[in-house]
ChimeraX commands (.cxc) that place a marker at each C-alpha (Angstrom):
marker #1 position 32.95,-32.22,16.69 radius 0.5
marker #1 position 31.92,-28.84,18.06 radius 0.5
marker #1 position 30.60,-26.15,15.12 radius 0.5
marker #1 position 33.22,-23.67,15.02 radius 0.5
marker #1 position 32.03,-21.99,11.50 radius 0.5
marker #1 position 31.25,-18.93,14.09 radius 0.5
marker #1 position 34.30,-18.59,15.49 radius 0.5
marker #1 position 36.82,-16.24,13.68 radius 0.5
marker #1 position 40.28,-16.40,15.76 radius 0.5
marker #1 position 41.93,-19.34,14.65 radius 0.5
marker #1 position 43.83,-19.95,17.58 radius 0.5
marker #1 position 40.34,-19.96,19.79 radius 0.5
marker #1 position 38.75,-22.29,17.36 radius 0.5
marker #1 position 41.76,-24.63,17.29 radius 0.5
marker #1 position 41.29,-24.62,20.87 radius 0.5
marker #1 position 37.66,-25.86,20.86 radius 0.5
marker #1 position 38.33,-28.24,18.17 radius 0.5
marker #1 position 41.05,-29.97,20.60 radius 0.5
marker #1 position 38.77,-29.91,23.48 radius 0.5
marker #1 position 35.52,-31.31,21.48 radius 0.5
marker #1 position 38.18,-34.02,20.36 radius 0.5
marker #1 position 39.11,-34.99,23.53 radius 0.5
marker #1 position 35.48,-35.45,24.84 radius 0.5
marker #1 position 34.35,-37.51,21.87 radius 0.5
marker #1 position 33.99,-41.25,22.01 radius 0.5
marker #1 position 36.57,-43.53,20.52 radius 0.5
marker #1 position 35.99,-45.09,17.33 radius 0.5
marker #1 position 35.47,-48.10,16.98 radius 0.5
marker #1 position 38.43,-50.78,15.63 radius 0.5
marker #1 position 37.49,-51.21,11.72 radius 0.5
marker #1 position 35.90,-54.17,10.92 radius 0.5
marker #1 position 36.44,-54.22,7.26 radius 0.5
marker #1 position 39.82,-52.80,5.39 radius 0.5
marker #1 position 40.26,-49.34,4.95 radius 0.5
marker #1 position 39.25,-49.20,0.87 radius 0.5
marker #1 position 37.42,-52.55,0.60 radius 0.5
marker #1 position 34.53,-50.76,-1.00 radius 0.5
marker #1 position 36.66,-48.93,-3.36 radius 0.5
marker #1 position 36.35,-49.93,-7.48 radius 0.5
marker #1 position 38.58,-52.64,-8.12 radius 0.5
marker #1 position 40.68,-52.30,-11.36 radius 0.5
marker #1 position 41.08,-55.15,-13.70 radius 0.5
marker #1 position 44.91,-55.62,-14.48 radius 0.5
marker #1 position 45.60,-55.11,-18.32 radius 0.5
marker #1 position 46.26,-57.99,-20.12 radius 0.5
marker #1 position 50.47,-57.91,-21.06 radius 0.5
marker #1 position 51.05,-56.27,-24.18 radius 0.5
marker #1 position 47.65,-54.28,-24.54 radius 0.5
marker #1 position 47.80,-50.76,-24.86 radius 0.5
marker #1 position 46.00,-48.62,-22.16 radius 0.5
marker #1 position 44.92,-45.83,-24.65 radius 0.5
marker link #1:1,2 radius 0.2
marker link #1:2,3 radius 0.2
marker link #1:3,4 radius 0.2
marker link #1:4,5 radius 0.2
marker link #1:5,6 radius 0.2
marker link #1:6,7 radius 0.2
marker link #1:7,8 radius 0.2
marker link #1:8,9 radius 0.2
marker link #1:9,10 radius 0.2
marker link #1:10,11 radius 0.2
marker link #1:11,12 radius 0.2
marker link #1:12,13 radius 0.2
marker link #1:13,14 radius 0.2
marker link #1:14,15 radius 0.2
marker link #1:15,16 radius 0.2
marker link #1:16,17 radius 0.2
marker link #1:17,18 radius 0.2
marker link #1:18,19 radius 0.2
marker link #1:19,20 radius 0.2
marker link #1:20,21 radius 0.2
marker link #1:21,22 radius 0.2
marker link #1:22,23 radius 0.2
marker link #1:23,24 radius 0.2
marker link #1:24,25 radius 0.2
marker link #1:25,26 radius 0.2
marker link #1:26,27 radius 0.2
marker link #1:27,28 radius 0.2
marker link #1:28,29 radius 0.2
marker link #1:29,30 radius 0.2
marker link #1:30,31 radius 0.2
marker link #1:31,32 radius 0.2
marker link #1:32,33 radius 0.2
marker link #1:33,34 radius 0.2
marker link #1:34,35 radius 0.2
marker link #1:35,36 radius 0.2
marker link #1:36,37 radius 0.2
marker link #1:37,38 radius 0.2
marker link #1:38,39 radius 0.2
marker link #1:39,40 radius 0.2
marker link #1:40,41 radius 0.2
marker link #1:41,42 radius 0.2
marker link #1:42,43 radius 0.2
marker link #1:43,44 radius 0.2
marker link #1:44,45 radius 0.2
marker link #1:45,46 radius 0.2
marker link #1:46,47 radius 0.2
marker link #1:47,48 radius 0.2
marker link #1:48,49 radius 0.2
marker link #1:49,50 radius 0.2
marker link #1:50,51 radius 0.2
view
């Protein structure tokens, strides 16, 4: 993605975002679910109060 911190129209750096978007290379296909790495949370056990 092409640095547009410099750029102060909005319109002209939405412009070169787009066009910096366009040229990039594909990503790749995930290999691994989106989240997989995420903390897993235990489930309660029934009747236990959470606080």
């Amino acid at each position: 993605m092409a640095n547009t911190k410099k750029i102060e129209d909005k319109a002209e750096r939405k412009k070169v975002k787009r066009a910096s978007r366009k040229k990039a290379a594909p990503k790749a296909k995930r290999t691994a679910p989106r989240g997989s790495n995420k903390k897993k949370v235990k489930k309660l056990v029934r009747g236990q109060s959470k606080r």
